[in-house]
C-alpha positions as CSV (number, residue, x, y, z in Angstrom):
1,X,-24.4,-64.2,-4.6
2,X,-23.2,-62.1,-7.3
3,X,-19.3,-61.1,-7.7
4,X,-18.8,-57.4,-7.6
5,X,-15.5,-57.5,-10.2
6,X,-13.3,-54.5,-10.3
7,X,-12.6,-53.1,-13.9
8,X,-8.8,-53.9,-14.1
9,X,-5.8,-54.0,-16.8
10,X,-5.0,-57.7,-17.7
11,X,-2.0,-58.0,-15.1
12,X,-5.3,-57.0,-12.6
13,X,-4.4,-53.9,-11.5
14,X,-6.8,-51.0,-11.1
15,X,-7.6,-48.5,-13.7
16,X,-7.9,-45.4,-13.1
17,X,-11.5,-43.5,-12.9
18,X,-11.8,-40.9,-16.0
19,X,-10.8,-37.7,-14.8
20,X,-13.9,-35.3,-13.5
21,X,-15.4,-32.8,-15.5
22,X,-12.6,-30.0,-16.6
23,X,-13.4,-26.4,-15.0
24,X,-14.0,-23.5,-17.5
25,X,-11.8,-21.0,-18.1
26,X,-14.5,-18.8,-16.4
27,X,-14.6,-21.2,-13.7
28,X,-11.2,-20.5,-12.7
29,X,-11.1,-16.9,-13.2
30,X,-13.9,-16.5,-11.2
31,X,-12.3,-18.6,-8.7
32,X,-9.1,-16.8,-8.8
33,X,-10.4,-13.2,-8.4
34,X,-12.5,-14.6,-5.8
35,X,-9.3,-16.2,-3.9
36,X,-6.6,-13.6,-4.9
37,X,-7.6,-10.1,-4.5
38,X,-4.8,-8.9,-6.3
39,X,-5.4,-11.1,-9.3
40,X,-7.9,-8.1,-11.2
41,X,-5.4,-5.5,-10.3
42,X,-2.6,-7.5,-11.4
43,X,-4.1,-8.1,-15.0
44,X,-4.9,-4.3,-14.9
45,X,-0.7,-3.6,-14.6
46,X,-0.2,-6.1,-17.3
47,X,-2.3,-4.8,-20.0
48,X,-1.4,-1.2,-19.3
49,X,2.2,-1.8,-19.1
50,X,2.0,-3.8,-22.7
51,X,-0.6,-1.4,-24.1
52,X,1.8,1.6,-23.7
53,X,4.9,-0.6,-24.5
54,X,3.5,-1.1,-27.7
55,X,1.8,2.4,-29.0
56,X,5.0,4.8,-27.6
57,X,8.5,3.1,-28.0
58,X,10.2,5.8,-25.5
59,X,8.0,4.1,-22.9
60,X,10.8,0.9,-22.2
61,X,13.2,3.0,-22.1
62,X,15.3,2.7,-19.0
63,X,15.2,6.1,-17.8
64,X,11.9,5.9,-18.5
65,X,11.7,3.0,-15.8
66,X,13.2,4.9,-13.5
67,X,10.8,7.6,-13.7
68,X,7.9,5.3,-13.0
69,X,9.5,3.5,-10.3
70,X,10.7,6.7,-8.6
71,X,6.8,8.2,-9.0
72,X,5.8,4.6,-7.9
73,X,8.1,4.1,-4.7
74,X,6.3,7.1,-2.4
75,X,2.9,6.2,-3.7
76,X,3.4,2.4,-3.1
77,X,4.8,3.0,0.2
78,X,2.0,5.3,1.7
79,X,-0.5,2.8,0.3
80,X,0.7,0.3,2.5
81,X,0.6,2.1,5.4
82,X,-2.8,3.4,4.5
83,X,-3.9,-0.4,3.4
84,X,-2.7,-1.8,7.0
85,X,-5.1,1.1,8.6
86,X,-7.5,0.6,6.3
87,X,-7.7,-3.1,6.8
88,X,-8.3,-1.9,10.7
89,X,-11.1,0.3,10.3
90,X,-8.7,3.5,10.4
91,X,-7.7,6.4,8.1
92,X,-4.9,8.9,8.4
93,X,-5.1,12.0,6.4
94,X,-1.9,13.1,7.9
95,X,0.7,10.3,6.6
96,X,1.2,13.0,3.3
97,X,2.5,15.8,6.0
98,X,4.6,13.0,8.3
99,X,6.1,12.3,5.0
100,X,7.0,16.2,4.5
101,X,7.9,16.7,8.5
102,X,11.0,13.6,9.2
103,X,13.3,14.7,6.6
104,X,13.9,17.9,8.7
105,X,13.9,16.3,11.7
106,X,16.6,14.3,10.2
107,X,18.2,17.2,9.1
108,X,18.0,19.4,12.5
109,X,19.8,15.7,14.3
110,X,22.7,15.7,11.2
111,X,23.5,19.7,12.3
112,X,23.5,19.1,15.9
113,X,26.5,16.3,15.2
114,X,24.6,13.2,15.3
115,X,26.0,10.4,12.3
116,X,23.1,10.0,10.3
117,X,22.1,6.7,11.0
118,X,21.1,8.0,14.5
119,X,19.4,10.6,12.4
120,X,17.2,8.7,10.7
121,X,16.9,6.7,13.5
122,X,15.2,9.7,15.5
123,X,13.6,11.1,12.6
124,X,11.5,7.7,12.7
125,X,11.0,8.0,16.3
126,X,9.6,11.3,16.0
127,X,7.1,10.0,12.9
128,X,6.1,7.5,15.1
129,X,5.1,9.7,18.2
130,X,2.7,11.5,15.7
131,X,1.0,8.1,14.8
132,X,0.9,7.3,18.4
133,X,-0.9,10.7,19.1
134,X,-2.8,10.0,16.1
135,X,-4.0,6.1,17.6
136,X,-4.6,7.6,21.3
137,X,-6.7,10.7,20.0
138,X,-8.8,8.2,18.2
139,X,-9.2,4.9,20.3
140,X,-9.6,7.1,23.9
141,X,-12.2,10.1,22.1
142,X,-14.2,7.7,20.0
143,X,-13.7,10.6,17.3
144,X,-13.3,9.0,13.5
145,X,-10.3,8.8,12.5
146,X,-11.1,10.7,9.8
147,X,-11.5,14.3,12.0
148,X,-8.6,13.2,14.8
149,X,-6.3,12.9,11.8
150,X,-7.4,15.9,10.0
151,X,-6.7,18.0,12.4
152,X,-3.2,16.4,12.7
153,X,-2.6,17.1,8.8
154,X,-3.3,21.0,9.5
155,X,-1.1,21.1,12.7
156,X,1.4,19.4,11.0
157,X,1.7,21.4,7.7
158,X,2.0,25.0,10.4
159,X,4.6,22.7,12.3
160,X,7.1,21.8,9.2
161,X,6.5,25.1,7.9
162,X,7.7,27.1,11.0
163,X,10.6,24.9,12.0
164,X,11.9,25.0,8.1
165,X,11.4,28.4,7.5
166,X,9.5,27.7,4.6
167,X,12.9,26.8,2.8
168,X,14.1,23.4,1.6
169,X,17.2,22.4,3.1
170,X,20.0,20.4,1.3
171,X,20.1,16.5,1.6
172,X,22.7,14.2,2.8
173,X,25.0,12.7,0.2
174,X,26.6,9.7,-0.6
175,X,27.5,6.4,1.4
176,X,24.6,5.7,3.5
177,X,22.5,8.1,1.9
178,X,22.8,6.2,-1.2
179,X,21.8,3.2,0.2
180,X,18.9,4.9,1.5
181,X,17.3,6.8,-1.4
182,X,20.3,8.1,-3.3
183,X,21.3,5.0,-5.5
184,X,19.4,4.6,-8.5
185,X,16.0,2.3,-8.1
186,X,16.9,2.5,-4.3
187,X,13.5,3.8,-3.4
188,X,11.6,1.0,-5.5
189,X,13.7,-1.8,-4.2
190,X,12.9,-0.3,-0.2
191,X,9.0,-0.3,-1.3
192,X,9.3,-3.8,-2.5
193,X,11.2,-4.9,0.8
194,X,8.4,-3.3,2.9
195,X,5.8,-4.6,1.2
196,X,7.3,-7.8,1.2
197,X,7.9,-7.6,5.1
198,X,4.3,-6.3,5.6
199,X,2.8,-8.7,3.5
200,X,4.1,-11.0,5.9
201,X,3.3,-9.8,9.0
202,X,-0.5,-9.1,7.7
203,X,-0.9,-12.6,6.4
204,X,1.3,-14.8,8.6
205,X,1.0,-13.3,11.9
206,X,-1.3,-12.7,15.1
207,X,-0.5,-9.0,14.4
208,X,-1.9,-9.4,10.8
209,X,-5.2,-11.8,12.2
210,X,-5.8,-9.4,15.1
211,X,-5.7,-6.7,12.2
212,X,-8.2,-8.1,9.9
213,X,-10.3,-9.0,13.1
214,X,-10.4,-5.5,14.3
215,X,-11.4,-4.1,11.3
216,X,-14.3,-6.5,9.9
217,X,-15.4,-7.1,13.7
218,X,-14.4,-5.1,16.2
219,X,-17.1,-6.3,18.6
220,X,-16.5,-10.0,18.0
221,X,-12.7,-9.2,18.2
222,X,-13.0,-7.5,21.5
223,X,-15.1,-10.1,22.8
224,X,-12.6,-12.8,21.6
225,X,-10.1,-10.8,23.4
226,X,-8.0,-8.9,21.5
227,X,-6.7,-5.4,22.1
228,X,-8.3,-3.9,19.2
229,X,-7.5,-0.3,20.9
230,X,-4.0,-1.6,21.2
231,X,-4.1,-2.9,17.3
232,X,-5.3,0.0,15.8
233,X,-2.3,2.3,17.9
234,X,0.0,0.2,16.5
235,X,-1.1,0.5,13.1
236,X,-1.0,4.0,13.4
237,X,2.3,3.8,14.3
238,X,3.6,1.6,11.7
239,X,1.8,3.6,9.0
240,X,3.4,7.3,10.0
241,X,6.8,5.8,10.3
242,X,6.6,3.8,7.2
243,X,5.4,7.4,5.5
244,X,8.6,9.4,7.1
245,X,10.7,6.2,5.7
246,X,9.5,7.5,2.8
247,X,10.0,11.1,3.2
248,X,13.3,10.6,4.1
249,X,14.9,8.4,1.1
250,X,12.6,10.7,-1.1
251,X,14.1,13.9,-0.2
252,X,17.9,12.5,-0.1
253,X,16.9,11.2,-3.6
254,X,16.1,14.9,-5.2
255,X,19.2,16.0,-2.8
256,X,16.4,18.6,-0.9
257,X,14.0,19.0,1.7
258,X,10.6,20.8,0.6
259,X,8.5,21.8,3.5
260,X,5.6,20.9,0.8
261,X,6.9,17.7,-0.4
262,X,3.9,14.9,-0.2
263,X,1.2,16.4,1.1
264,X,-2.7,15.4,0.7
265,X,-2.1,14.8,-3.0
266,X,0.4,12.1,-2.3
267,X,-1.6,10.4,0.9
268,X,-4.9,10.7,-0.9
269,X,-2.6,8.7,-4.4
270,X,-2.2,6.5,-1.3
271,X,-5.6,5.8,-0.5
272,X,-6.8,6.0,-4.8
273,X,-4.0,2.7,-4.7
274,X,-4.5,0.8,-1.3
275,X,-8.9,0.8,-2.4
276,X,-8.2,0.0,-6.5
277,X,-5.7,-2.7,-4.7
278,X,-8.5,-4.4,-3.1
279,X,-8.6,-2.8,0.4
280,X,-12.3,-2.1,1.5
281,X,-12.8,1.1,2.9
282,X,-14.9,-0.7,5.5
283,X,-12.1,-2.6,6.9
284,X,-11.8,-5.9,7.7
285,X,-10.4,-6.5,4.4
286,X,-7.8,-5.6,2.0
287,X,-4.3,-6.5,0.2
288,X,-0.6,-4.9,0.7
289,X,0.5,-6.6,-2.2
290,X,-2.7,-5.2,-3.8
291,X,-1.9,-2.1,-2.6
292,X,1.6,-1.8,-3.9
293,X,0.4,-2.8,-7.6
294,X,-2.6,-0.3,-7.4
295,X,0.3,2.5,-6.9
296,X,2.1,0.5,-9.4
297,X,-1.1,1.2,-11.6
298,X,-0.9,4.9,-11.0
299,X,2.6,5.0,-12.4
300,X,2.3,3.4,-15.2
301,X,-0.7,5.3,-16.3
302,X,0.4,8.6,-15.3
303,X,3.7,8.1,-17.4
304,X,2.2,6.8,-20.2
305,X,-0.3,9.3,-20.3
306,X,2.3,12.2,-20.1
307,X,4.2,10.5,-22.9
308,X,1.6,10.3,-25.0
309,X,0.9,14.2,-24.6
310,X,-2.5,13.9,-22.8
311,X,-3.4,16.7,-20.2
312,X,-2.6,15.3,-17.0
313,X,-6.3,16.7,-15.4
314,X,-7.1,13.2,-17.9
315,X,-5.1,11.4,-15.1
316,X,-7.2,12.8,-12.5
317,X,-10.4,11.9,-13.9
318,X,-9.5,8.6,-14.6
319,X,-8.1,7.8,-11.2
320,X,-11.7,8.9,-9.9
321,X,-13.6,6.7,-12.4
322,X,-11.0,4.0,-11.5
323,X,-11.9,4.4,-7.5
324,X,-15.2,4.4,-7.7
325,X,-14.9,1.4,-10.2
326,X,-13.1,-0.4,-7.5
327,X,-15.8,0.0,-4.8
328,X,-18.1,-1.7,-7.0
329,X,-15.9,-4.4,-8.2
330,X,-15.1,-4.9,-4.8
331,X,-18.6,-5.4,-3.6
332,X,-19.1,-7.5,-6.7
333,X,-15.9,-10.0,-5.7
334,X,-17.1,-10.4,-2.1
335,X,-20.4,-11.5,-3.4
336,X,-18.7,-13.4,-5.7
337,X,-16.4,-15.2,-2.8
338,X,-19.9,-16.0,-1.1
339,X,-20.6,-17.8,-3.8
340,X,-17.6,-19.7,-4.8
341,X,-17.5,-21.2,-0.9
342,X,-20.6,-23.2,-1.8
343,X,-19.1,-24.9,-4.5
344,X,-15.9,-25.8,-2.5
């Protein structure tokens, strides 16, 4: 019988097999887009931030940095809402009027008496009625949320209109309205908390699961038994209030309530950064961390632009080349996740 000797060191001790073949550089990038969604997103900040670092000095300046994380904040913020709906299956077109409507239901609960804290407080109650209506109108009618949510955006618009006047109103000052939106970089550092928060909640909890469930399969979800109805209401919810979160440090920042402030331009900037995040409009998939960098995008390339003297309808034709660019790339990364599972 032949001895079957292990190739050793002289003291006899094993040595160890020659590491495998190294990956490729393309390997891993492939591997990381495919893993990360916000990887290509991420790179996309990067470059722009260094490119216009680089060609206009006045763009590291710090009240430069304030300007794009005060642009950034609102943008970032709706596209997380918009990203957890999306993610669902939903839409809400009317997050951009919420936004404009809580401020002045903060401001008619600060004239009655009430310390703002309890005004803000109600504000967000009220925010989050209209997503409930929003989520009930949808899951019990059948109707896209799309129309249901439409038709809120309209309502809403009249609504903030009449109970305004059509007149901004001042803004709280000082102490808690600091802390709220009045501080410098407040805003940014409250979208980085939410999306930190959401993040969690989308990737570490049931709520999150049940979310992505819903929104990739909602008849395989159902039939695994989860309230998908009851998901989707909820996210309706969380998105409007997050939106008059926003509304409401936004307008104590400028020291004013607009009756026109957000609007469909800021929830459709929303939906441009939750999709070039990563977020399918399909549902069932989708980033908030993604999300927050798309917005994060937007900022940077709308500042630099205006710095650089460009006409800002540039902007606008570059944010559409850069969404439908995103569809595609996001078809092209799921295909390319298919793949990547067979080698793993």
């Amino acid at each position: 019988m032949t001895e079957t000797i292990e190739q050793g060191d002289i003291n006899g001790s094993p040595v160890e097999a020659p590491p495998g073949p190294v990956k490729s550089f393309a390997y891993r990038a492939s591997d990381l887009i495919a893993r990360r969604r916000e990887a290509s997103i991420a790179f996309v900040a990067v470059v722009l931030f260094v490119y216009f670092a680089v060609s206009t000095p006045a763009f590291m300046g710090v009240d430069n940095m304030r300007v794009i994380a005060q642009y950034s904040a609102s943008v970032a913020v709706l596209a997380i809402a918009e990203a957890m709906l999306l993610i669902s299956g939903e839409i809400d077109l009317s997050l951009g009027h919420i936004y404009a409507m809580t401020p002045f239901l903060m401001y008619f609960c600060t004239e009655a008496g009430l310390p703002l804290l309890v005004a803000v407080v109600i504000a967000l109650l009220g925010a989050g009625f209209v997503g409930l209506l929003n989520g009930i109108m949808t899951v019990a009618s059948g109707v896209p949320s799309f129309i249901t949510t439409l038709g809120m955006l309209f309502f809403l618009n009249g609504f903030t209109l009449t109970i305004s006047d059509a007149f901004p109103k001042p803004a709280p000052k000082g102490g808690i309205a600091d802390i709220l939106g009045g501080a410098r970089f407040s805003g940014f550092i409250w979208a980085i908390g939410i999306m930190v928060v959401v993040h969690v909640v989308l990737v570490n909890t049931r709520w999150g699961i049940y979310t992505v469930a819903t929104g990739g399969n909602p008849v395989g979800a159902r039939e695994a038994g989860i309230q998908t109805k009851r998901i989707k209401v909820g996210n309706f919810i969380l998105a409007a209030m997050l939106a008059g979160f926003m509304g409401i440090s936004e307008a104590i920042r400028v020291t004013s309530m607009e009756p026109l402030a957000g609007g469909s331009q800021l929830m459709f900037l929303g939906v441009a950064a939750a999709v070039i995040g990563g977020t399918a409009l399909a549902g069932g998939s989708g980033t908030v961390v993604g999300a927050f960098l798309g917005a994060l995008v937007l900022g940077v390339l709308r500042d630099g632009l205006t710095i650089k003297g460009i006409n800002a309808a540039t902007f606008n034709m570059i944010l559409g080349i850069a969404i439908i660019a995103s569809m595609f790339l996001n078809a092209a990364a799921n295909r390319l996740r298919i793949r990547m599972r067979k080698f793993t």
